[in-house]
C-alpha positions as CSV (number, residue, x, y, z in Angstrom):
1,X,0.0,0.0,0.0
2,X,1.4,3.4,-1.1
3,X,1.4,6.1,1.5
4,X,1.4,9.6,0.6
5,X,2.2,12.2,2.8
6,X,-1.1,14.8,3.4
7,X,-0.5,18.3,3.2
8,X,-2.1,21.7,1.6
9,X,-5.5,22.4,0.0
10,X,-7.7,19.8,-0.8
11,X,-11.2,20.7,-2.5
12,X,-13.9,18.1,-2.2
13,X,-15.8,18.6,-5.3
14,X,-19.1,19.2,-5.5
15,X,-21.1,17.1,-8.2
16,X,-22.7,19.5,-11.4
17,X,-26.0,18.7,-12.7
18,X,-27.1,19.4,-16.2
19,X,-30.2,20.9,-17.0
20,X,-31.9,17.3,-17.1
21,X,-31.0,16.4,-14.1
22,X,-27.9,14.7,-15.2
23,X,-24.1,14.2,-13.6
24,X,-22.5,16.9,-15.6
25,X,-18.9,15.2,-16.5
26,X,-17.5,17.5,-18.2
27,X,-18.3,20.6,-15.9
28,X,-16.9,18.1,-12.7
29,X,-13.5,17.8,-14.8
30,X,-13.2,21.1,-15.7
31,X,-13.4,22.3,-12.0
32,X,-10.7,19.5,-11.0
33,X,-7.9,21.3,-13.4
34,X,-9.3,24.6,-12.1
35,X,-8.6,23.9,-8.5
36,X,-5.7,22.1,-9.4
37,X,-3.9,24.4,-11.5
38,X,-4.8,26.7,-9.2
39,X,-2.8,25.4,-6.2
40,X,-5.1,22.8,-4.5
41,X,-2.5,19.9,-3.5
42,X,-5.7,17.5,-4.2
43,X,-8.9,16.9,-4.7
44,X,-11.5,14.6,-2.8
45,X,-14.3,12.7,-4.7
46,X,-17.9,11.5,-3.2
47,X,-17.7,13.5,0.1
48,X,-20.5,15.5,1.5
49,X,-20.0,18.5,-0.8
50,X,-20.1,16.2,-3.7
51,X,-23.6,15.0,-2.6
52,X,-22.9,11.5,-2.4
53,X,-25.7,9.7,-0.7
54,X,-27.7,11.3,-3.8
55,X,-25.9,9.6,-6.8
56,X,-26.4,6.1,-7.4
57,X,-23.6,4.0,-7.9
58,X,-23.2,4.5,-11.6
59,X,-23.2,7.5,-10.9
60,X,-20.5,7.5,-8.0
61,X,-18.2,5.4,-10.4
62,X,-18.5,8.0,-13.0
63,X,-17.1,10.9,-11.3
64,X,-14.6,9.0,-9.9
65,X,-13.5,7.7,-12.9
66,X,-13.1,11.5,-14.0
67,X,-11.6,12.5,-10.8
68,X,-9.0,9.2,-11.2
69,X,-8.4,10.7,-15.0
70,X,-7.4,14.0,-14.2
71,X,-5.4,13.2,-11.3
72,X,-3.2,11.1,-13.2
73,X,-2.8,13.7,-15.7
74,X,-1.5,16.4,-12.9
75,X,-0.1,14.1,-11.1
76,X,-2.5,15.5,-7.7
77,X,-4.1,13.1,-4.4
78,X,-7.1,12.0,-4.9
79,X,-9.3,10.8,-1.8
80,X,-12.3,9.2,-2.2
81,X,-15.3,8.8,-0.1
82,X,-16.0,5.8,1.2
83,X,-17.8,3.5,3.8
84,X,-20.8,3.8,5.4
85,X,-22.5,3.2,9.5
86,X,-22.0,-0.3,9.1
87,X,-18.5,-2.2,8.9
88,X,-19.5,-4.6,6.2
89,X,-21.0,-2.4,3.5
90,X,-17.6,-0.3,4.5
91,X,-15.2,-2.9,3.6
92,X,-17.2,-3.4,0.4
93,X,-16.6,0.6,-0.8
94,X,-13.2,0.3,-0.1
95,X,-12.9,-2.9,-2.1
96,X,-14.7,-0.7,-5.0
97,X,-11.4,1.3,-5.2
98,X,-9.1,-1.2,-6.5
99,X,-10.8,0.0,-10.0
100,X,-8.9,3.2,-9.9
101,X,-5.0,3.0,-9.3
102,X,-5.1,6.5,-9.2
103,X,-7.3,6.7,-5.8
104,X,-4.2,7.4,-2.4
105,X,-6.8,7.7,0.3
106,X,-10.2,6.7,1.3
107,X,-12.2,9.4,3.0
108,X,-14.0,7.5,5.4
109,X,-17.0,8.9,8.3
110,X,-16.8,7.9,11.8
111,X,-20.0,5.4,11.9
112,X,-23.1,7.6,12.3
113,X,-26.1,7.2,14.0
114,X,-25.3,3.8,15.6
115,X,-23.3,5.5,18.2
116,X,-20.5,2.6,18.6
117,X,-18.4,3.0,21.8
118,X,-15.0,4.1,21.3
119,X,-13.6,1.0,21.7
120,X,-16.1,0.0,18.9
121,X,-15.0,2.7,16.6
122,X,-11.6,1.3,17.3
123,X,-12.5,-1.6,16.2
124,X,-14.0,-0.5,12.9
125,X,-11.1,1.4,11.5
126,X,-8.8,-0.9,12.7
127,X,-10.8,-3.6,10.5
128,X,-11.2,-1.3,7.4
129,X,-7.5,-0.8,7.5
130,X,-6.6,-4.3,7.6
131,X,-8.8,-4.7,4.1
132,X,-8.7,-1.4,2.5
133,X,-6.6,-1.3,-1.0
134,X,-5.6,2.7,0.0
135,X,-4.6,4.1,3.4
136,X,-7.5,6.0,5.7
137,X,-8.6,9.5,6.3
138,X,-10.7,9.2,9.1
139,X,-13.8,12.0,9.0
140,X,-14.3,13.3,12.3
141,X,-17.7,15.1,12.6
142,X,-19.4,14.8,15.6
143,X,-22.2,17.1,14.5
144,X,-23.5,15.1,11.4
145,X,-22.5,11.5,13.1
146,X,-24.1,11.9,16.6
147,X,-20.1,10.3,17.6
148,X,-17.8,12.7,19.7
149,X,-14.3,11.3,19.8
150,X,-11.8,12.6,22.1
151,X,-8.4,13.0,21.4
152,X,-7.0,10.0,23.3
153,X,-9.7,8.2,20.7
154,X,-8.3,10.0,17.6
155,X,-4.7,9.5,18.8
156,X,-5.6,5.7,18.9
157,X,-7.1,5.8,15.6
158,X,-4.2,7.2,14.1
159,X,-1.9,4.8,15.5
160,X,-3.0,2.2,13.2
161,X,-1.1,1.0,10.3
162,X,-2.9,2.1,7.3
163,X,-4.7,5.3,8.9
164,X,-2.6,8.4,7.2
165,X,-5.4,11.6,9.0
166,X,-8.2,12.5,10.1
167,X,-10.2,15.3,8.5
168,X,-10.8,17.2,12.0
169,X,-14.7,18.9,11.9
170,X,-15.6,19.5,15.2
171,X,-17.2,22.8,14.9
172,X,-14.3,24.7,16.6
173,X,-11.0,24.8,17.9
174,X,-11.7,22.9,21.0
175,X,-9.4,21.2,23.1
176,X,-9.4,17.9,21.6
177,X,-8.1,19.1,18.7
178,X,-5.2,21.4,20.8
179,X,-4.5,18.1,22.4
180,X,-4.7,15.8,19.3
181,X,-2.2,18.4,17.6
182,X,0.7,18.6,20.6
183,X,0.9,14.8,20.4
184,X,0.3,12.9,16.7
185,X,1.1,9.6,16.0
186,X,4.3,8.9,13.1
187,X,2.6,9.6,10.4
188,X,-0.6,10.6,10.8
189,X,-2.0,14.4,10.0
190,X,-4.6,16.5,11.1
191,X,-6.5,18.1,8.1
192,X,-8.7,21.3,9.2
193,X,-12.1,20.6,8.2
194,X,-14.2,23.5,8.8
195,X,-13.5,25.9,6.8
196,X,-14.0,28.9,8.9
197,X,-11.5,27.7,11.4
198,X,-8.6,26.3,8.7
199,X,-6.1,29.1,9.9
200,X,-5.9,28.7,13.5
201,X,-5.9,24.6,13.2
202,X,-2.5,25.5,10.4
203,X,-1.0,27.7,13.0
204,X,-1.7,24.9,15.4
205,X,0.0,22.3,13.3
206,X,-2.4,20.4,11.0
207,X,-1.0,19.7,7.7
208,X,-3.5,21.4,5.2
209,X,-7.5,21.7,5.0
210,X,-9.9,19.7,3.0
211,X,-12.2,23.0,2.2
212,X,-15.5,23.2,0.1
213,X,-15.0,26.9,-0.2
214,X,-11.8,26.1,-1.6
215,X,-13.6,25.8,-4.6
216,X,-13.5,29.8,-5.1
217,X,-10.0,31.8,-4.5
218,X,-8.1,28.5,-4.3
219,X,-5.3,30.4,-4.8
220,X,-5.8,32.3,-1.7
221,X,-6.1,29.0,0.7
222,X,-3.1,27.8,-1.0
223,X,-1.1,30.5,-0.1
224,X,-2.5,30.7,3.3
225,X,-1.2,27.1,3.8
226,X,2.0,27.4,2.3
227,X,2.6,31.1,4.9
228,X,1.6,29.0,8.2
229,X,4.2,26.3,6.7
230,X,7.0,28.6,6.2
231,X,6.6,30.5,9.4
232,X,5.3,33.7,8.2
233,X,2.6,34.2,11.0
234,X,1.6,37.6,10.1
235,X,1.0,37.0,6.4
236,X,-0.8,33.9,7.7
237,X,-3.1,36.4,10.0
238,X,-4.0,38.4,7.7
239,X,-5.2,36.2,4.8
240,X,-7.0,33.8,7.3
241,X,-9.3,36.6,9.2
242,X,-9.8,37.5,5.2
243,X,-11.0,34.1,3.9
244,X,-13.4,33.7,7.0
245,X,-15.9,35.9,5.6
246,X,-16.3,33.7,2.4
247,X,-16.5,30.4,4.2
248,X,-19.3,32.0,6.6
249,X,-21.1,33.0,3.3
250,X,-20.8,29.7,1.9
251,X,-22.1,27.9,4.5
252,X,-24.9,30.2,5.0
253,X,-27.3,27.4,4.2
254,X,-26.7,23.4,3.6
255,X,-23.5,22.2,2.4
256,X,-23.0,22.6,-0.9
257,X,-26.2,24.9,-2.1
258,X,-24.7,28.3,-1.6
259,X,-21.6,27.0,-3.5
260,X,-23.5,25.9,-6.2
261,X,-25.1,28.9,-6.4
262,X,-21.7,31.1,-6.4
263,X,-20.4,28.2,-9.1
264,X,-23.5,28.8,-11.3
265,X,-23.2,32.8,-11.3
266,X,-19.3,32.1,-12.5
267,X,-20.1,30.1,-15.3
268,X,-18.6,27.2,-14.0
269,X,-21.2,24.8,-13.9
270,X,-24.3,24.3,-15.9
271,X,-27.1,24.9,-13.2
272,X,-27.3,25.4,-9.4
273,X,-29.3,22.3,-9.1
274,X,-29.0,20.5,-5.7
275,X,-30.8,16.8,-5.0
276,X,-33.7,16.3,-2.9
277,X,-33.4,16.6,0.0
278,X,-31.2,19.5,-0.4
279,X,-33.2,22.7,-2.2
280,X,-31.3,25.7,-4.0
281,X,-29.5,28.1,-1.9
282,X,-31.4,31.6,-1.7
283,X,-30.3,34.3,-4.3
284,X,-29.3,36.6,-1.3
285,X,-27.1,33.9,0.2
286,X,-25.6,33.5,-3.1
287,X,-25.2,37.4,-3.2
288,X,-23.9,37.3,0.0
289,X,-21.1,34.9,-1.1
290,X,-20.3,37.1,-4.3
291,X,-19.6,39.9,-2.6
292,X,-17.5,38.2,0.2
293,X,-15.7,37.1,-2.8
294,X,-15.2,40.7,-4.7
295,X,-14.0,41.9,-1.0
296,X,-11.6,39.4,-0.7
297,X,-10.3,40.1,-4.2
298,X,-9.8,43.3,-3.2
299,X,-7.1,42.4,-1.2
300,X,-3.4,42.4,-1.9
């Protein structure tokens, strides 16, 4: 099993629709070389923003068939979503993988609603690392799972062979994640996931951000990566506390409608269209996000 090192921007793509309803291919490729080229270090296939649990599974294996493509052209990570409350249907997404050589890591949730014990969660990962053809990124999010895990849990998680991060979405900078930070396994990385806190979890150590409002000024979040990484703290300051604004106004409503909506208005996707039972973002959210956007771009 290749291992390869997490770090930077990655942008979990969201999944276009065409005007019939339809997985719009083409539109999902272009954005990959958009962020891409742009200075996102990967890109992440099937996770919330990309509306998975709305596609069926033609569907899921055609965008990760594009996602696979255009990674191998760039040379970029791709992660994958995968896995699901229960450990069996788990092990079979991973298996699903071996398709695409081009997939280094499985995005994979903390089981939701079933509310395992820790030592049960343990168990799980430690299971779906044993099977899995690519190494883990375990998704941490208490607040759509119904599963807090404290660091000591996390810390144990990342100790196994085959577990490469965690994609850290709390909801804040709380102390689990100062504690998971100040004492990491070898090789694992914590990868800010809420996007409004990306900057303070850099300055605190984590090794990049997977970031759905990384899909607009990638280039910014890039840099703002790369200045915590070199030790340029005020640089880092300043463009963090000027990001925030945009990923407020992109998640202003459900994950990923308001993105959509800015995505639309660019011209870089053919409708706004969200799946049931997600509706369209509001058009003064989606103003809202514009114009956090032309602020931001206003800045050197």
């Amino acid at each position: 099993m290749t291992q390869t090192p997490l770090r930077g921007i990655h942008v979990p793509l969201v999944t276009p629709f065409d005007a019939s309803g339809a997985v719009a291919l083409d539109a999902l490729e272009a954005l990959a070389h958009e962020v891409l080229a742009a200075g996102a270090t990967g890109i992440v296939a099937l996770g919330t923003t990309a509306e998975a649990a709305a596609l069926d599974a033609a569907e899921r294996d055609a965008v990760t068939g594009v996602c696979a493509r255009v990674c191998r052209e760039r040379g970029a990570h791709l992660s994958v979503g995968a896995g699901s409350s229960g450990t069996r249907a788990s092990e079979a997404a991973l298996e699903r993988l071996r398709r695409w050589p081009e997939v280094r890591a499985a995005l994979v949730t903390v089981p939701s609603f079933v509310r395992p014990a820790a030592a049960g969660v343990l168990a799980h990962f430690e299971r779906l690392a044993a099977v899995s053809p690519v190494p883990l990124i375990v998704y941490h999010i208490p607040y759509r799972t119904g599963q807090p895990l404290d660091a000591p849990a996390l810390r144990a998680i990342g100790a196994l062979p085959g577990v490469i991060g965690v994609k850290y979405a709390a909801g804040a900078v709380d102390q689990d994640a100062v504690a998971l930070l100040g004492d990491l396994p070898e090789g694992f990385t914590v990868m800010a996931g809420d996007d409004a806190y990306v900057s303070p979890m850099l300055a605190l150590g984590a090794g990049g951000g997977i970031l759905a409002s990384a899909h607009l000024a990638t280039d910014r979040f890039a840099a703002l990566a790369r200045a915590w990484r070199a030790g340029d703290a005020a640089g880092a300051r300043v463009l963090g506390h000027a990001l925030t604004p945009l990923s407020a106004a992109v998640f202003a409503e459900p994950n990923p409608v308001v993105l959509k909506g800015v995505l639309h208005a660019q011209g870089r996707i053919p409708t706004p269209d969200v799946r049931l039972p997600l509706l369209p973002a509001s058009a003064a959210s989606v103003r809202e996000a514009l114009e956090a956007l032309r602020r931001l771009a206003e800045i050197p």
